[in-house]
N, C-alpha and C positions, 0 to 999 in steps of 0.2 A: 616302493609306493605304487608305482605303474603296476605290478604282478597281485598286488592287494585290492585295487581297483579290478585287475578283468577277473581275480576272485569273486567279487563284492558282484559283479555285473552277473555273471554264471550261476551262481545262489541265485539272485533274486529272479533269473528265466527259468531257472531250477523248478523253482518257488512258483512261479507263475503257471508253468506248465501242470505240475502239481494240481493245482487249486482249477486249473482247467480240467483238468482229468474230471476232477472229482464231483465239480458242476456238471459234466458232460454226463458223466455216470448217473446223477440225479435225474438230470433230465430227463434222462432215457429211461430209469427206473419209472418213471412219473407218467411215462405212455404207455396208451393200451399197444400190448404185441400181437402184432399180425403175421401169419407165415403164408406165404406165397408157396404152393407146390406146382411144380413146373415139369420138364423131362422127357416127355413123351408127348406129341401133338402133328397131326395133321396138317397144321399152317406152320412153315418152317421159318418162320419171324418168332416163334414163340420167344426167345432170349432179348428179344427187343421189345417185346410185350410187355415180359414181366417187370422190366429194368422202367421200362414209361409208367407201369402199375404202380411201383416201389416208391417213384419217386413222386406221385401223384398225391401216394396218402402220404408220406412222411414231408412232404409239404405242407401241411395241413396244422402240422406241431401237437397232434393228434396220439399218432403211430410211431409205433418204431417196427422195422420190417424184417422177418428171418426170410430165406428163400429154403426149401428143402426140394432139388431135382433127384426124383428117381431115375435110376438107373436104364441104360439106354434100351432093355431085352427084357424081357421077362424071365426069362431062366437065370437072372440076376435078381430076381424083385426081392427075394426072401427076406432081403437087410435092409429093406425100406421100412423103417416101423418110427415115422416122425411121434414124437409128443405132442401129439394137436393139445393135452390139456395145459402144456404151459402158456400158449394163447389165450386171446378171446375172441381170433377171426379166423380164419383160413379163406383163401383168397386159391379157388382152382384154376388153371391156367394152362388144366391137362387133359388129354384127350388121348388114349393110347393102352397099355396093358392092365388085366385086373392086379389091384394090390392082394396081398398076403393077407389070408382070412383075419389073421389078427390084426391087422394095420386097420380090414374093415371094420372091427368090433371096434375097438377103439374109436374109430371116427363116428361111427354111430353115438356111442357112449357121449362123447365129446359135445356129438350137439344136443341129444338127450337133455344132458344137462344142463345145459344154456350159451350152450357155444354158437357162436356165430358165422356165418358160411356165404361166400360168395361168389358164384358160377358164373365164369365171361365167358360168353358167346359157345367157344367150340366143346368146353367142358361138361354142355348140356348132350352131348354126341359122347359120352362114357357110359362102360357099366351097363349095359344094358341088359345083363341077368340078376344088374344086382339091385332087388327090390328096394330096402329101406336107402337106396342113394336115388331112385327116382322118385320116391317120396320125400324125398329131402329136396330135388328140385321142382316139382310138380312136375313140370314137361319136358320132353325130349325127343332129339332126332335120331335119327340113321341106326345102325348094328342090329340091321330087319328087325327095329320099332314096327311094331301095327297095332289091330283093334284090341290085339291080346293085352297090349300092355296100357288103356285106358279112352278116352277119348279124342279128339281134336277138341280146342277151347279158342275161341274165336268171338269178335262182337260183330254183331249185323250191322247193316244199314241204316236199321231202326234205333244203334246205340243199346240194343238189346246180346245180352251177355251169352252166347248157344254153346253147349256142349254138346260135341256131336258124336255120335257109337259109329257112326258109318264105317264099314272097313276100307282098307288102304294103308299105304306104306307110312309111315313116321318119319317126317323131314324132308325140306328139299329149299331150294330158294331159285331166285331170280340171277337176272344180271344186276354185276355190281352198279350201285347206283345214290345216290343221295334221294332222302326221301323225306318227308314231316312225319315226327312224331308229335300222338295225340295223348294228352293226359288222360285218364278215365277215374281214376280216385285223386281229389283234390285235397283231401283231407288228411293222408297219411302224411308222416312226419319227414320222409326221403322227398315227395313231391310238394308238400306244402312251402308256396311260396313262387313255385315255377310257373315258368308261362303256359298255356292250356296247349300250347303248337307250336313246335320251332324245329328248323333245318336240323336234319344230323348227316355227317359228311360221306362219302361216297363207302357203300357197306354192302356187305350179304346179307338181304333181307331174310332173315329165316322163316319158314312157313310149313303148314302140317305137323308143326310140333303136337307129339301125343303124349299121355301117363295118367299116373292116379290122379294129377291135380288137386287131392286133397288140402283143406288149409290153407288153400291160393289163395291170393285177392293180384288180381290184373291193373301193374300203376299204369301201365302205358302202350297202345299199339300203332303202327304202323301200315298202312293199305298196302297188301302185295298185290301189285299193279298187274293185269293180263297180258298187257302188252308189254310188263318185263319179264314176262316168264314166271310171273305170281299166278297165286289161288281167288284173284280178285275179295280178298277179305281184310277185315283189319285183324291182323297179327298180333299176337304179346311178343311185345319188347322188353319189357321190364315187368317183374314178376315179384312177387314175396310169399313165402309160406313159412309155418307154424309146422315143425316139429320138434314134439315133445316141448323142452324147455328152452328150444333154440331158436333163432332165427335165419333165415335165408332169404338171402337175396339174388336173384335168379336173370342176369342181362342176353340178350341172343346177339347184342352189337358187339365191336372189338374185332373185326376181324384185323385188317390190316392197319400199320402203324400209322397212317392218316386216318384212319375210320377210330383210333385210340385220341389222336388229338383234339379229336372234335371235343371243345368246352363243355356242354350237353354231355356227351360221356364222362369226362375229368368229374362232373360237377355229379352224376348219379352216383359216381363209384366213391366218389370219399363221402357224400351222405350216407349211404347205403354202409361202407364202414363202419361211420360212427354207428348210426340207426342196430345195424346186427351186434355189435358189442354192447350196447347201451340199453337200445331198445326209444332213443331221442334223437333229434337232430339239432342243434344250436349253432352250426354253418351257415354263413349267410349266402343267399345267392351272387354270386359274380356279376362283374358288372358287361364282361363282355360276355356273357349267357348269350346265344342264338336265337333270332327272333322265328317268325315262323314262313320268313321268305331266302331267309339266308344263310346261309355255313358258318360257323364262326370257329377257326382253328386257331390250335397255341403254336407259335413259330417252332420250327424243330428246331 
């Protein structure tokens, strides 16, 4: 009898596991898939980035998240040729060797078509011979960026939007620092709803970003302060452009894993997820969002 019971018991965890599996599997079938490429980067936290990214959107009950890290050399890259179209995001997170010209066609293709693309912070620092990726971001720094590759895009004083041809290098920033960020389109569906100015946590303020800018619209900038070692101008922080049939969404913050916690960033990037896969937002805003005097971080 006793042997018939932890029978009876084994089945029915059997049986439960089962039927968990299988709901898990639903689940996950039922979100949009995101791939995170990672591998290669300048800020050597990236492993800690991507893992704070991952679990950002798949808290959202949105996402479900692959990671695809290229290989640590270039004279390795050949076998880098992820499926960006079994996605509907790609999430860069990379900054470091060209991919394999087919890896490029392919991601081209991908967003062409209506694939959806999200550049944090140092990723916008890639590529820099490779035209349809900086029209895919609109702007970009450093790998001797200049006037060749389009202009500086900046707002005055006046709240007035200036594109500037002037020649000079492409990229540079201040000391690290906490700074307000200013909304400038209240309307789009990533910023609609957000406060017009609120703290974001100690970051590289990026500045002199240059490119075609084509299809841009600027959500949000940043004062690069003189006396931090800025361009005294309001900076893009948060970007989105139109290509082809795809959207992208274009951040210069994220550098370090405290400048990742700040709520403000948490809260652009799974918008900005749904928003590039979708082309909607129906997230609500958080309730400990950052006002526009103070920090507001998620506990590590």
């Amino acid at each position: 009898m006793q042997k018939l019971r932890l029978l009876l018991v084994s089945l029915l965890a059997i049986t439960g596991l089962f039927f968990s599996l299988c709901l898990s599997a639903q689940s996950n079938k039922n979100k949009m898939r995101v791939l995170i490429v990672d591998g290669q980067n300048n800020h050597g936290n990236w492993p800690q980035t991507t893992q704070l990214m991952k679990g950002y959107l798949e808290e959202t009950g949105l996402f479900s998240v692959d990671i695809a890290t290229t290989p640590g050399s270039k004279k390795n890259m050949d076998g880098f040729k992820p499926v960006f179209s079994d996605y509907r995001v790609v999430l860069l997170n990379y900054n470091g060797d060209a991919w394999p010209a087919e890896t490029q066609s392919a991601f081209e293709s991908f967003v062409k078509n209506g694939g959806g693309v999200l550049s944090v912070h140092a990723a916008d620092n890639s590529f820099p011979e490779w035209l349809e990726y900086n029209k895919m971001i609109g702007l970009g720094g450093w790998g001797n960026r200049s006037e060749k590759d389009g202009p500086y895009v900046y707002y005055d004083q006046d709240g007035k939007l200036v594109r500037d041809d002037s020649p000079g290098r492409g990229g540079s920033h201040g000391a690290f620092h906490p700074f307000k960020v200013v909304t400038r389109n209240k309307k789009h569906p990533i910023t609609k709803g957000l406060p017009l100015e609120w703290m974001h946590s100690g970051d590289e303020l990026y500045d002199r970003l240059r490119g075609p800018a084509e299809n841009m619209t600027v959500l949000a900038t940043a004062y690069s302060a003189k006396d931090k070692g800025g361009t005294g101008r309001n900076e893009p922080m948060m970007m989105v452009i139109r290509y082809g049939k795809g959207r992208v969404f274009h951040t210069t913050l994220g550098h370090g894993n405290d400048s990742q916690r700040c709520i403000g960033f948490i809260t652009y990037l799974q918008r900005a997820a749904e928003w590039a896969a979708t082309g909607k937002v129906k997230q609500k805003v958080p309730a400990g969002f950052p006002g526009p005097d103070q920090v507001s971080l998620r506990p590590e």
